[in-house]
PAZANU-671308 format. One line per field, with one value per residue (C-alpha): residue in one letter; x negated, y negated, z negated; residue number from 1. Coordinates in steps of 0.02 Angstrom, whole numbers, plus 50000, padded with zeros to 5 digits. Example, Ala and Ser with C-alpha at 12.3 -4.5 7.8 and 13.67 -1.06 7.14 Angstrom:
REM residues 2
resn: c(a,s) $
east: c(49385,49316) $
north: c(50225,50053) $
up: c(49610,49643) $
resi: c(1,2) $
//
This chain:
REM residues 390
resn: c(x,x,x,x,x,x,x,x,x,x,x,x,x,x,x,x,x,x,x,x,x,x,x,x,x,x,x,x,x,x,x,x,x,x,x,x,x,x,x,x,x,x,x,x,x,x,x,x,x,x,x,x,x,x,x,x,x,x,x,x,x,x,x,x,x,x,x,x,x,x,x,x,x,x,x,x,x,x,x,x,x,x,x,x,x,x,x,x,x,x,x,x,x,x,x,x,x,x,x,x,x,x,x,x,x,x,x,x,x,x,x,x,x,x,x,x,x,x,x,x,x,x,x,x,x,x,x,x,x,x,x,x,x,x,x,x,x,x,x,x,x,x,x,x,x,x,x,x,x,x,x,x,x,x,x,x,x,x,x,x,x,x,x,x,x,x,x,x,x,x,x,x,x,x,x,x,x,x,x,x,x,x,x,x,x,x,x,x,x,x,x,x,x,x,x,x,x,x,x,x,x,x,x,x,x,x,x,x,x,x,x,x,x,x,x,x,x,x,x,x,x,x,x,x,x,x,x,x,x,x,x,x,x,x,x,x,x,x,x,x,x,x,x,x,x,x,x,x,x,x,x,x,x,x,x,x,x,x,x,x,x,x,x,x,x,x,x,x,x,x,x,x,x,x,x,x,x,x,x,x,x,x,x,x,x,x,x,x,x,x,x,x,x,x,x,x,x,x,x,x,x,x,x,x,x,x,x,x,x,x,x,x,x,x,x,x,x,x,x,x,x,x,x,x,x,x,x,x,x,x,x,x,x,x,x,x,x,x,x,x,x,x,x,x,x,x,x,x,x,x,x,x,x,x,x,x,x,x,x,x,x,x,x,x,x,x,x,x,x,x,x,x,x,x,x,x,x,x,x,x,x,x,x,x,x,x,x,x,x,x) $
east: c(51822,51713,51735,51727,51843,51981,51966,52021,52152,52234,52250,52305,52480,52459,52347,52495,52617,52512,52448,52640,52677,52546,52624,52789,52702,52603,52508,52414,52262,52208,52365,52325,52387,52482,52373,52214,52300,52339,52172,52091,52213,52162,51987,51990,52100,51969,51809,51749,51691,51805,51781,51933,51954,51788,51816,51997,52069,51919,51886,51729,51722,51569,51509,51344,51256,51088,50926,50947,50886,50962,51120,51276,51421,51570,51693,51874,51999,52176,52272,52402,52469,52584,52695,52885,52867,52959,52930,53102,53004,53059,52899,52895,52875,52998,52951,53013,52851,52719,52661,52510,52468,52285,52285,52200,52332,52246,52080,52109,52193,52053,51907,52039,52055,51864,51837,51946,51851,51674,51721,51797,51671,51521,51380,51264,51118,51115,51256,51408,51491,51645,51712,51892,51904,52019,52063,51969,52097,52029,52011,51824,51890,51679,51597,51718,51650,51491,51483,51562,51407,51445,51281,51191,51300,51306,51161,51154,51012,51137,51321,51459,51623,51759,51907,52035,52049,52216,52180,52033,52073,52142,52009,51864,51744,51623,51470,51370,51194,51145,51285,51441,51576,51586,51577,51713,51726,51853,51873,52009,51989,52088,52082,52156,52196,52320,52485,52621,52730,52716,52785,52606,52484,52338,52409,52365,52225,52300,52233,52334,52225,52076,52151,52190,52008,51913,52038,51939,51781,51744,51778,51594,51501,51509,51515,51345,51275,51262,51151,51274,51216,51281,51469,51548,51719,51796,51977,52087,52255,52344,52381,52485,52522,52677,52872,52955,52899,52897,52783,52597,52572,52416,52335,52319,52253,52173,52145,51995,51925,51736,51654,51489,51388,51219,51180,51082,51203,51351,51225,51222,51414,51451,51289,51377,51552,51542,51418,51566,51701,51601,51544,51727,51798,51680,51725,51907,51895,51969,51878,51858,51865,51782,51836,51707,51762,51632,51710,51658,51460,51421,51407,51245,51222,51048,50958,50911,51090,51170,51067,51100,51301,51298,51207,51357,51473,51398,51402,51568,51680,51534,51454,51611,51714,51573,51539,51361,51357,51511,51540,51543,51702,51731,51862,51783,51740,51697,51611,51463,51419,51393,51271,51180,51135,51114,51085,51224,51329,51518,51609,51771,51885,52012,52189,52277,52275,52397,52572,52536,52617,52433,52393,52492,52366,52343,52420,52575,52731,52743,52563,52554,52396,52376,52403,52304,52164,52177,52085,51933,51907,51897,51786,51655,51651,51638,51508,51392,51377,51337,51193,51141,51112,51029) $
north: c(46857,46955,46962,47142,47151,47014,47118,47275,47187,47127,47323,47391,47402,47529,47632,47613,47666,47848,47848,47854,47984,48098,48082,48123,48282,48355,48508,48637,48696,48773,48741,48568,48613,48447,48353,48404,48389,48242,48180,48274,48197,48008,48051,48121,47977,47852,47941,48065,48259,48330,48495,48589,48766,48735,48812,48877,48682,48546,48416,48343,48199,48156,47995,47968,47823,47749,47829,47817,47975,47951,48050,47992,48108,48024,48137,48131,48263,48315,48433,48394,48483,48602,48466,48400,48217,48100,47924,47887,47808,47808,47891,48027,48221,48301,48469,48506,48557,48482,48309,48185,48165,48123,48017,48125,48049,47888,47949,48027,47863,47776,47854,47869,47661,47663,47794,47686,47511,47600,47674,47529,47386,47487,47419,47549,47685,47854,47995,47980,48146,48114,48266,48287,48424,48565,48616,48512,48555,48699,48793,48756,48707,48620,48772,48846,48709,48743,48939,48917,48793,48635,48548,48677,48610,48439,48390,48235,48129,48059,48096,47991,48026,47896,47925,47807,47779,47742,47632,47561,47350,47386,47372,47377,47484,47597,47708,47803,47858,48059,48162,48081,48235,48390,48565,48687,48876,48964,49115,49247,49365,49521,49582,49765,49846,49975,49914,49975,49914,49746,49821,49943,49843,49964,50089,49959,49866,49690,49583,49429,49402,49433,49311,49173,49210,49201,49014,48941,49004,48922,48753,48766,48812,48640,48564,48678,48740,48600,48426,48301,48184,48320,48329,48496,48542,48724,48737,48853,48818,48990,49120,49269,49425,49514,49471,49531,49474,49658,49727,49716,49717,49834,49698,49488,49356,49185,49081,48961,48797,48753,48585,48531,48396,48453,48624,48690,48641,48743,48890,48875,48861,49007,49128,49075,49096,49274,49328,49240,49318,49485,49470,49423,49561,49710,49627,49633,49825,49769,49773,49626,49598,49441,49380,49233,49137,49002,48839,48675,48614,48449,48328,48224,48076,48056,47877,47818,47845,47792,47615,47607,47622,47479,47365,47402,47373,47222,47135,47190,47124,47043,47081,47035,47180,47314,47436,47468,47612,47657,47810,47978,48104,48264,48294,48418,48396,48512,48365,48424,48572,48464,48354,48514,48507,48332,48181,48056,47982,48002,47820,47768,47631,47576,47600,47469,47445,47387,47390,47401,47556,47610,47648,47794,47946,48066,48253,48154,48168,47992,47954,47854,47791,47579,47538,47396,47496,47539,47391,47389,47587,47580,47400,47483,47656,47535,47424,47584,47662,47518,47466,47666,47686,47565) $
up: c(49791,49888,50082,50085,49956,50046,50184,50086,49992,50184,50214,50077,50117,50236,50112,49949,50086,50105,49919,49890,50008,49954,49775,49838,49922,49775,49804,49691,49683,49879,49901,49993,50160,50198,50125,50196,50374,50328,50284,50441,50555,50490,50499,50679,50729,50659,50746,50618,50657,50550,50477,50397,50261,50161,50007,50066,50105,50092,50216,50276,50389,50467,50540,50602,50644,50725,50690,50477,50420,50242,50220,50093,50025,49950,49862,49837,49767,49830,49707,49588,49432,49385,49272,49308,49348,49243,49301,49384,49542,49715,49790,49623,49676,49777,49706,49541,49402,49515,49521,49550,49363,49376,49533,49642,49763,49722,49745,49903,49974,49917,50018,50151,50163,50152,50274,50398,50365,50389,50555,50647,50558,50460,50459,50408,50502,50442,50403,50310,50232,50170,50047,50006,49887,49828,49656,49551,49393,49340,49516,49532,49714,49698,49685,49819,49931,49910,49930,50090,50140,50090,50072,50196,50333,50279,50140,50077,49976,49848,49826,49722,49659,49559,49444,49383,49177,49097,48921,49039,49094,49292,49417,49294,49315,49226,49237,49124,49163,49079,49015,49024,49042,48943,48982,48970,48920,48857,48771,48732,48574,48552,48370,48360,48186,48129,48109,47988,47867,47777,47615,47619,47697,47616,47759,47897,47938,47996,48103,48064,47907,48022,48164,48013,47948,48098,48136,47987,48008,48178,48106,48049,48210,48239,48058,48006,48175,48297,48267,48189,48331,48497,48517,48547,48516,48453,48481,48455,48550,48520,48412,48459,48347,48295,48296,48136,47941,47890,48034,48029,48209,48280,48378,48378,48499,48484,48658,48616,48714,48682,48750,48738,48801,48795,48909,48766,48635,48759,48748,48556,48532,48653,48556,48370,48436,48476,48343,48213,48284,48264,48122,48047,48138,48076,47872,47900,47999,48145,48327,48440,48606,48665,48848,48864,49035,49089,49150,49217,49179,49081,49193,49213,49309,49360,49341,49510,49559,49433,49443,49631,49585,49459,49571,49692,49542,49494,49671,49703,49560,49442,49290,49169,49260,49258,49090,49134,49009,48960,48817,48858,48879,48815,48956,49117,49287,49419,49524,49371,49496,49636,49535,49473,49686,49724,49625,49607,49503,49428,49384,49317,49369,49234,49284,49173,48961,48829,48858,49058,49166,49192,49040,49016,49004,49139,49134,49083,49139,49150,49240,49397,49496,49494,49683,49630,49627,49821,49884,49741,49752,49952,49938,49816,49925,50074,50005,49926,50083,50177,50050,50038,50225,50306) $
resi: c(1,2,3,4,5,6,7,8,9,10,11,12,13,14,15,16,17,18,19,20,21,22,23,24,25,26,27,28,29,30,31,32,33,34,35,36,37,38,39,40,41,42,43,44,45,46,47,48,49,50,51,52,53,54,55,56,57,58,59,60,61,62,63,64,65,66,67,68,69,70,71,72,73,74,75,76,77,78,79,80,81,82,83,84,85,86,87,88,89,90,91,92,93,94,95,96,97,98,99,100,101,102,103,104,105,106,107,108,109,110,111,112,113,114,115,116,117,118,119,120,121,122,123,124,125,126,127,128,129,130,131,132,133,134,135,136,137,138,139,140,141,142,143,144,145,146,147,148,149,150,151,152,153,154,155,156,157,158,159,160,161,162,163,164,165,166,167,168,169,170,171,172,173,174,175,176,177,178,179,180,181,182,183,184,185,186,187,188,189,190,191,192,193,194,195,196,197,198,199,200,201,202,203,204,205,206,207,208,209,210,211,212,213,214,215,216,217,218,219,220,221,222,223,224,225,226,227,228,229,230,231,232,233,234,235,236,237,238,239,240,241,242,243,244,245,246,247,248,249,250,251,252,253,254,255,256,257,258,259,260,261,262,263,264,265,266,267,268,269,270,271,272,273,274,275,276,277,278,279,280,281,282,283,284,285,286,287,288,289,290,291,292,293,294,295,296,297,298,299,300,301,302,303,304,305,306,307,308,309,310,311,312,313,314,315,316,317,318,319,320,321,322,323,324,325,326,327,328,329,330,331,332,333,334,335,336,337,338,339,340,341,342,343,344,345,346,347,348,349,350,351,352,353,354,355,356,357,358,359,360,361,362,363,364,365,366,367,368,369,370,371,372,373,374,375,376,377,378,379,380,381,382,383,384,385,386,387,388,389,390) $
//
Protein backbone atom coordinates (compact mmCIF):
# COMPACT_ATOMS: atom_id res chain seq x y z
CA UNK A 1 0.00 0.00 0.00
CA UNK A 2 1.18 3.29 -0.44
CA UNK A 3 2.79 5.21 2.55
CA UNK A 4 0.76 8.13 2.01
CA UNK A 5 -2.09 6.17 1.83
CA UNK A 6 -1.24 3.95 5.39
CA UNK A 7 -0.90 7.09 6.82
CA UNK A 8 -4.44 8.19 5.81
CA UNK A 9 -5.98 4.96 6.58
CA UNK A 10 -4.32 5.36 10.57
CA UNK A 11 -6.54 8.65 10.68
CA UNK A 12 -9.45 7.96 9.37
CA UNK A 13 -11.33 7.31 12.37
CA UNK A 14 -11.38 10.67 13.40
CA UNK A 15 -12.49 11.83 9.81
CA UNK A 16 -15.75 8.85 9.66
CA UNK A 17 -16.51 10.23 13.16
CA UNK A 18 -17.18 14.02 11.45
CA UNK A 19 -18.29 12.60 7.96
CA UNK A 20 -21.03 11.06 10.24
CA UNK A 21 -21.85 14.04 12.05
CA UNK A 22 -22.13 16.21 9.16
CA UNK A 23 -24.73 13.61 7.80
CA UNK A 24 -26.62 13.75 10.88
CA UNK A 25 -26.59 17.72 10.41
CA UNK A 26 -27.73 18.08 6.78
CA UNK A 27 -28.10 21.45 5.43
CA UNK A 28 -29.63 23.01 2.19
CA UNK A 29 -28.54 24.92 -0.23
CA UNK A 30 -26.79 28.50 1.55
CA UNK A 31 -28.13 27.11 4.14
CA UNK A 32 -24.62 25.58 5.34
CA UNK A 33 -24.22 27.54 8.42
CA UNK A 34 -23.02 24.63 10.74
CA UNK A 35 -21.30 23.18 8.43
CA UNK A 36 -19.22 25.79 7.04
CA UNK A 37 -18.30 26.76 10.77
CA UNK A 38 -17.48 23.70 11.07
CA UNK A 39 -15.12 23.44 8.27
CA UNK A 40 -13.65 27.07 9.07
CA UNK A 41 -13.07 26.17 12.59
CA UNK A 42 -10.85 22.86 11.47
CA UNK A 43 -9.10 24.85 9.02
CA UNK A 44 -8.13 27.75 11.37
CA UNK A 45 -7.27 25.23 14.01
CA UNK A 46 -4.87 23.46 11.53
CA UNK A 47 -3.06 26.85 10.24
CA UNK A 48 -5.11 27.94 7.28
CA UNK A 49 -6.32 31.81 6.49
CA UNK A 50 -9.67 31.06 6.43
CA UNK A 51 -12.09 33.09 4.63
CA UNK A 52 -15.90 32.71 5.39
CA UNK A 53 -19.66 34.00 3.31
CA UNK A 54 -18.26 33.66 -0.33
CA UNK A 55 -21.11 33.12 -2.29
CA UNK A 56 -23.52 33.48 0.90
CA UNK A 57 -21.68 30.29 2.99
CA UNK A 58 -18.33 29.06 1.06
CA UNK A 59 -15.09 28.48 2.67
CA UNK A 60 -11.68 29.03 1.49
CA UNK A 61 -8.73 27.94 3.35
CA UNK A 62 -5.50 29.12 2.40
CA UNK A 63 -2.09 27.72 3.00
CA UNK A 64 0.91 29.08 1.62
CA UNK A 65 4.14 27.82 1.34
CA UNK A 66 7.93 28.63 0.31
CA UNK A 67 8.62 30.68 -2.66
CA UNK A 68 6.34 28.20 -5.32
CA UNK A 69 4.62 30.55 -7.39
CA UNK A 70 2.16 27.84 -8.74
CA UNK A 71 -1.21 28.09 -7.07
CA UNK A 72 -3.74 24.79 -6.51
CA UNK A 73 -7.61 24.94 -5.71
CA UNK A 74 -9.22 21.81 -4.44
CA UNK A 75 -12.98 21.85 -4.24
CA UNK A 76 -15.41 20.24 -2.03
CA UNK A 77 -19.25 20.76 -1.59
CA UNK A 78 -21.42 20.97 1.64
CA UNK A 79 -25.26 20.93 0.95
CA UNK A 80 -27.61 18.21 1.23
CA UNK A 81 -31.11 17.58 -0.23
CA UNK A 82 -34.43 18.19 0.41
CA UNK A 83 -35.32 14.12 0.76
CA UNK A 84 -36.54 12.11 4.11
CA UNK A 85 -33.70 9.75 4.91
CA UNK A 86 -34.51 6.20 5.05
CA UNK A 87 -31.45 4.20 5.92
CA UNK A 88 -32.30 3.27 9.59
CA UNK A 89 -28.54 4.28 10.63
CA UNK A 90 -27.45 5.65 13.82
CA UNK A 91 -25.71 8.83 12.39
CA UNK A 92 -28.98 9.32 9.65
CA UNK A 93 -30.51 13.07 9.59
CA UNK A 94 -31.96 14.49 12.52
CA UNK A 95 -34.11 16.76 10.41
CA UNK A 96 -37.01 15.25 8.88
CA UNK A 97 -37.01 15.78 4.53
CA UNK A 98 -33.35 16.64 4.44
CA UNK A 99 -30.49 14.38 4.17
CA UNK A 100 -26.85 13.77 2.77
CA UNK A 101 -28.00 11.87 -0.36
CA UNK A 102 -25.10 12.60 -2.66
CA UNK A 103 -22.23 12.51 -0.18
CA UNK A 104 -21.37 15.90 -0.14
CA UNK A 105 -20.86 15.00 3.61
CA UNK A 106 -18.28 12.66 2.27
CA UNK A 107 -16.72 15.01 0.07
CA UNK A 108 -16.39 17.63 2.48
CA UNK A 109 -14.76 15.16 5.09
CA UNK A 110 -12.57 14.19 2.56
CA UNK A 111 -10.65 17.46 1.71
CA UNK A 112 -11.11 18.13 5.38
CA UNK A 113 -8.71 14.84 6.33
CA UNK A 114 -6.48 16.10 3.49
CA UNK A 115 -6.47 19.58 4.45
CA UNK A 116 -5.25 18.36 8.01
CA UNK A 117 -2.33 15.92 6.67
CA UNK A 118 -0.95 18.81 4.29
CA UNK A 119 -0.73 21.31 7.06
CA UNK A 120 1.00 19.43 9.80
CA UNK A 121 3.36 17.15 7.16
CA UNK A 122 3.02 18.80 3.41
CA UNK A 123 5.56 18.70 1.60
CA UNK A 124 4.92 21.05 -1.10
CA UNK A 125 6.05 25.17 -2.21
CA UNK A 126 3.45 27.26 -3.53
CA UNK A 127 -0.36 28.11 -2.47
CA UNK A 128 -3.02 25.88 -1.58
CA UNK A 129 -6.82 27.13 -1.95
CA UNK A 130 -8.98 24.94 -0.56
CA UNK A 131 -12.88 25.62 -1.74
CA UNK A 132 -15.76 24.29 0.16
CA UNK A 133 -18.77 25.18 -1.68
CA UNK A 134 -22.48 26.00 -1.26
CA UNK A 135 -25.39 24.78 -3.19
CA UNK A 136 -24.05 22.72 -5.69
CA UNK A 137 -27.76 20.93 -6.22
CA UNK A 138 -29.19 23.14 -8.30
CA UNK A 139 -28.29 26.51 -6.35
CA UNK A 140 -25.38 27.40 -8.65
CA UNK A 141 -23.76 28.00 -5.07
CA UNK A 142 -20.25 27.93 -8.03
CA UNK A 143 -21.18 30.78 -9.76
CA UNK A 144 -22.22 32.46 -6.40
CA UNK A 145 -18.59 31.90 -5.42
CA UNK A 146 -17.24 33.33 -8.04
CA UNK A 147 -19.28 36.69 -8.40
CA UNK A 148 -18.36 37.39 -4.99
CA UNK A 149 -14.46 37.02 -6.14
CA UNK A 150 -13.54 33.75 -5.88
CA UNK A 151 -10.66 33.34 -8.22
CA UNK A 152 -9.82 37.25 -8.11
CA UNK A 153 -8.98 36.82 -4.47
CA UNK A 154 -7.55 33.53 -4.68
CA UNK A 155 -6.59 32.37 -8.54
CA UNK A 156 -5.31 29.33 -9.10
CA UNK A 157 -3.31 27.64 -12.21
CA UNK A 158 -5.31 24.36 -12.06
CA UNK A 159 -8.25 23.44 -9.87
CA UNK A 160 -9.78 19.77 -9.10
CA UNK A 161 -12.87 18.55 -7.77
CA UNK A 162 -14.02 14.53 -6.89
CA UNK A 163 -17.36 12.80 -6.48
CA UNK A 164 -18.16 9.43 -5.23
CA UNK A 165 -20.09 6.81 -7.83
CA UNK A 166 -22.53 4.25 -6.49
CA UNK A 167 -22.57 0.99 -9.17
CA UNK A 168 -18.70 2.09 -9.40
CA UNK A 169 -16.11 -0.97 -7.50
CA UNK A 170 -15.37 1.10 -3.85
CA UNK A 171 -12.29 3.08 -3.95
CA UNK A 172 -11.81 2.93 -7.72
CA UNK A 173 -11.37 5.67 -9.41
CA UNK A 174 -12.15 7.40 -12.66
CA UNK A 175 -11.48 10.32 -14.95
CA UNK A 176 -12.53 11.40 -18.19
CA UNK A 177 -10.61 13.88 -20.28
CA UNK A 178 -13.26 16.56 -22.68
CA UNK A 179 -16.87 16.57 -21.87
CA UNK A 180 -17.74 14.29 -19.33
CA UNK A 181 -21.07 15.95 -17.59
CA UNK A 182 -24.05 17.34 -19.24
CA UNK A 183 -25.65 20.57 -19.29
CA UNK A 184 -28.91 21.42 -17.87
CA UNK A 185 -31.83 23.82 -18.89
CA UNK A 186 -35.10 23.68 -18.22
CA UNK A 187 -38.03 25.08 -19.55
CA UNK A 188 -41.69 25.80 -18.53
CA UNK A 189 -44.45 26.23 -21.32
CA UNK A 190 -47.78 27.78 -20.66
CA UNK A 191 -50.28 26.95 -23.44
CA UNK A 192 -53.49 29.22 -23.03
CA UNK A 193 -56.73 28.48 -25.11
CA UNK A 194 -60.38 29.07 -24.50
CA UNK A 195 -61.90 26.76 -22.29
CA UNK A 196 -65.55 25.55 -22.23
CA UNK A 197 -67.42 22.61 -22.21
CA UNK A 198 -66.14 19.14 -23.23
CA UNK A 199 -69.55 18.22 -24.73
CA UNK A 200 -68.75 21.44 -27.51
CA UNK A 201 -65.25 21.50 -27.86
CA UNK A 202 -65.72 23.61 -31.38
CA UNK A 203 -66.62 26.52 -28.72
CA UNK A 204 -63.12 26.17 -27.06
CA UNK A 205 -59.86 26.09 -28.22
CA UNK A 206 -58.09 23.37 -25.87
CA UNK A 207 -54.89 23.22 -25.04
CA UNK A 208 -54.70 19.68 -23.75
CA UNK A 209 -54.64 18.44 -27.40
CA UNK A 210 -51.98 21.14 -27.98
CA UNK A 211 -50.00 20.11 -24.61
CA UNK A 212 -50.39 16.13 -25.81
CA UNK A 213 -49.23 17.34 -29.38
CA UNK A 214 -46.42 19.36 -28.60
CA UNK A 215 -45.34 15.92 -25.80
CA UNK A 216 -44.76 13.95 -29.07
CA UNK A 217 -43.35 16.26 -31.18
CA UNK A 218 -40.19 16.95 -29.11
CA UNK A 219 -39.31 13.31 -29.18
CA UNK A 220 -37.77 14.22 -32.61
CA UNK A 221 -35.52 17.22 -31.80
CA UNK A 222 -33.27 14.73 -30.82
CA UNK A 223 -34.28 11.68 -33.06
CA UNK A 224 -34.08 14.14 -36.47
CA UNK A 225 -32.22 17.30 -35.28
CA UNK A 226 -29.14 16.42 -33.37
CA UNK A 227 -26.00 14.14 -34.90
CA UNK A 228 -26.82 10.51 -33.91
CA UNK A 229 -23.26 10.49 -32.44
CA UNK A 230 -24.00 13.88 -29.57
CA UNK A 231 -26.23 12.91 -26.67
CA UNK A 232 -28.89 15.30 -25.60
CA UNK A 233 -31.87 14.51 -23.74
CA UNK A 234 -35.65 16.21 -24.01
CA UNK A 235 -37.75 15.44 -21.11
CA UNK A 236 -40.77 16.25 -20.25
CA UNK A 237 -41.46 15.47 -16.46
CA UNK A 238 -44.92 17.27 -16.08
CA UNK A 239 -48.03 17.98 -17.40
CA UNK A 240 -50.62 20.10 -15.69
CA UNK A 241 -54.09 21.16 -17.15
CA UNK A 242 -57.60 20.97 -15.93
CA UNK A 243 -59.50 18.94 -13.05
CA UNK A 244 -62.87 17.68 -14.27
CA UNK A 245 -63.49 15.22 -17.64
CA UNK A 246 -66.17 17.63 -18.86
CA UNK A 247 -64.11 20.96 -18.64
CA UNK A 248 -61.74 22.04 -21.31
CA UNK A 249 -59.60 24.05 -19.15
CA UNK A 250 -58.35 27.69 -20.67
CA UNK A 251 -54.73 27.11 -20.08
CA UNK A 252 -52.02 23.89 -19.75
CA UNK A 253 -48.40 23.48 -18.63
CA UNK A 254 -45.50 21.19 -19.51
CA UNK A 255 -42.14 21.49 -17.19
CA UNK A 256 -39.28 20.22 -19.58
CA UNK A 257 -35.46 19.11 -18.75
CA UNK A 258 -32.91 19.41 -21.75
CA UNK A 259 -29.21 18.01 -21.50
CA UNK A 260 -26.62 18.18 -23.85
CA UNK A 261 -23.13 17.38 -24.03
CA UNK A 262 -21.78 19.42 -26.65
CA UNK A 263 -22.18 23.53 -26.06
CA UNK A 264 -23.22 23.81 -29.61
CA UNK A 265 -25.46 20.87 -29.60
CA UNK A 266 -27.25 22.71 -26.05
CA UNK A 267 -27.56 25.80 -28.39
CA UNK A 268 -29.30 23.65 -31.06
CA UNK A 269 -31.76 21.85 -28.65
CA UNK A 270 -32.72 25.12 -26.84
CA UNK A 271 -33.15 27.19 -30.79
CA UNK A 272 -35.51 23.85 -32.01
CA UNK A 273 -37.26 23.63 -28.68
CA UNK A 274 -38.85 26.92 -28.75
CA UNK A 275 -39.32 27.29 -32.48
CA UNK A 276 -41.42 23.56 -31.98
CA UNK A 277 -43.30 24.58 -29.29
CA UNK A 278 -44.26 27.71 -31.43
CA UNK A 279 -44.82 26.43 -34.17
CA UNK A 280 -47.28 23.66 -32.52
CA UNK A 281 -48.89 26.26 -30.62
CA UNK A 282 -49.85 28.82 -33.55
CA UNK A 283 -51.48 25.14 -35.52
CA UNK A 284 -53.52 24.24 -32.59
CA UNK A 285 -54.66 28.36 -31.90
CA UNK A 286 -53.41 28.42 -28.66
CA UNK A 287 -50.48 30.96 -27.42
CA UNK A 288 -47.33 29.91 -25.73
CA UNK A 289 -45.38 31.10 -23.25
CA UNK A 290 -41.88 29.79 -23.17
CA UNK A 291 -39.96 30.29 -19.69
CA UNK A 292 -36.44 29.02 -20.90
CA UNK A 293 -34.22 28.85 -17.48
CA UNK A 294 -30.45 28.17 -18.19
CA UNK A 295 -28.86 25.66 -15.81
CA UNK A 296 -25.57 24.11 -15.17
CA UNK A 297 -22.76 24.15 -18.33
CA UNK A 298 -21.32 20.80 -19.80
CA UNK A 299 -18.56 20.13 -18.11
CA UNK A 300 -15.10 19.81 -19.84
CA UNK A 301 -12.07 18.61 -18.42
CA UNK A 302 -9.15 20.02 -20.11
CA UNK A 303 -6.09 17.62 -21.15
CA UNK A 304 -3.09 18.72 -19.30
CA UNK A 305 -5.12 18.39 -16.17
CA UNK A 306 -6.77 15.74 -16.67
CA UNK A 307 -3.26 13.76 -17.50
CA UNK A 308 -1.67 15.29 -14.39
CA UNK A 309 -4.80 13.67 -12.25
CA UNK A 310 -4.33 10.15 -13.66
CA UNK A 311 -0.71 10.12 -13.08
CA UNK A 312 -1.76 10.87 -9.38
CA UNK A 313 -4.39 8.10 -9.76
CA UNK A 314 -2.14 5.75 -11.09
CA UNK A 315 0.65 6.13 -8.33
CA UNK A 316 -1.73 6.17 -5.69
CA UNK A 317 -3.78 2.88 -5.94
CA UNK A 318 -2.22 1.44 -9.40
CA UNK A 319 -3.23 1.06 -12.76
CA UNK A 320 -5.86 -1.97 -12.13
CA UNK A 321 -7.94 0.53 -9.79
CA UNK A 322 -7.82 3.60 -12.16
CA UNK A 323 -10.57 4.08 -15.31
CA UNK A 324 -8.30 6.26 -17.28
CA UNK A 325 -11.24 7.30 -19.48
CA UNK A 326 -14.18 6.45 -18.10
CA UNK A 327 -17.84 7.22 -20.09
CA UNK A 328 -19.47 10.28 -19.93
CA UNK A 329 -22.71 11.37 -17.74
CA UNK A 330 -25.64 13.05 -18.65
CA UNK A 331 -26.19 14.03 -14.92
CA UNK A 332 -25.06 18.17 -14.12
CA UNK A 333 -22.54 19.83 -12.30
CA UNK A 334 -22.04 23.29 -11.38
CA UNK A 335 -18.13 22.62 -10.73
CA UNK A 336 -18.58 23.05 -15.10
CA UNK A 337 -18.52 26.96 -14.36
CA UNK A 338 -15.48 26.85 -12.49
CA UNK A 339 -13.68 24.94 -15.33
CA UNK A 340 -15.12 27.48 -17.91
CA UNK A 341 -12.30 29.83 -15.55
CA UNK A 342 -9.56 27.59 -14.84
CA UNK A 343 -8.41 24.40 -16.23
CA UNK A 344 -8.82 21.28 -14.20
CA UNK A 345 -10.30 18.33 -13.97
CA UNK A 346 -13.64 16.57 -12.39
CA UNK A 347 -13.03 12.61 -11.24
CA UNK A 348 -15.09 9.98 -9.75
CA UNK A 349 -14.34 7.54 -7.06
CA UNK A 350 -16.62 4.43 -7.00
CA UNK A 351 -18.59 4.08 -3.89
CA UNK A 352 -19.24 0.28 -3.83
CA UNK A 353 -21.10 -2.22 -6.75
CA UNK A 354 -23.25 -5.32 -6.73
CA UNK A 355 -25.16 -6.20 -3.88
CA UNK A 356 -22.81 -3.76 -1.62
CA UNK A 357 -24.55 -0.79 0.61
CA UNK A 358 -22.66 1.61 -1.76
CA UNK A 359 -24.18 0.95 -4.54
CA UNK A 360 -27.41 2.33 -3.88
CA UNK A 361 -27.77 5.50 -6.23
CA UNK A 362 -27.54 8.92 -4.98
CA UNK A 363 -30.79 11.28 -4.46
CA UNK A 364 -32.04 8.13 -2.73
CA UNK A 365 -33.57 7.81 0.21
CA UNK A 366 -31.51 5.07 1.00
CA UNK A 367 -27.90 6.64 -0.18
CA UNK A 368 -24.99 6.69 2.14
CA UNK A 369 -21.28 7.80 1.48
CA UNK A 370 -18.53 4.56 1.73
CA UNK A 371 -16.43 5.62 4.86
CA UNK A 372 -14.05 3.55 3.11
CA UNK A 373 -13.54 6.07 0.83
CA UNK A 374 -12.25 8.62 3.59
CA UNK A 375 -8.68 7.54 3.58
CA UNK A 376 -8.24 7.15 -0.55
CA UNK A 377 -10.18 10.56 -1.30
CA UNK A 378 -7.93 12.54 1.37
CA UNK A 379 -4.54 10.32 0.09
CA UNK A 380 -5.16 11.32 -3.67
CA UNK A 381 -6.08 15.18 -2.67
CA UNK A 382 -2.94 14.87 -0.45
CA UNK A 383 -0.71 13.31 -2.95
CA UNK A 384 -1.99 15.86 -6.12
CA UNK A 385 -1.15 18.77 -4.33
CA UNK A 386 2.04 17.74 -3.21
CA UNK A 387 3.13 16.64 -6.86
CA UNK A 388 1.27 20.04 -8.30
CA UNK A 389 3.30 22.44 -6.15
CA UNK A 390 6.60 21.92 -5.86
Amino acid sequence: MNTLLEELHAQADAFISLRRDIHRHPELAFDEHRTSALVAEKLQSWGYAVERGLGGTGVVGQLVRGDGQRRLGLRADMDALPIHEATGLPHASCHAGVMHACGHDGHTAMLLAAAQHLAEQGDFSGTLNLIFQPAEEGGGGALRMMDDGLFDQYPCDAIFAMHNMPGVPQGRLVLREGAAMASSDYATVTLTGVGGHGAMPHRAVDPVVAAASIVMALQTVVSRNIDPLQMAVVTVGALHAGQANNVIPQSATLEISVRALDREVRSKLEQRIKALITAQAESFEVTAQIDWRPGYAVLVNTPVETAFAREIALELVGAEQVTLQGPALPASEDFAFMLERVPGSYLFIGNGDGDSAGACMVHNPGYDFNDANLPIGAAYWALLAQRFLV
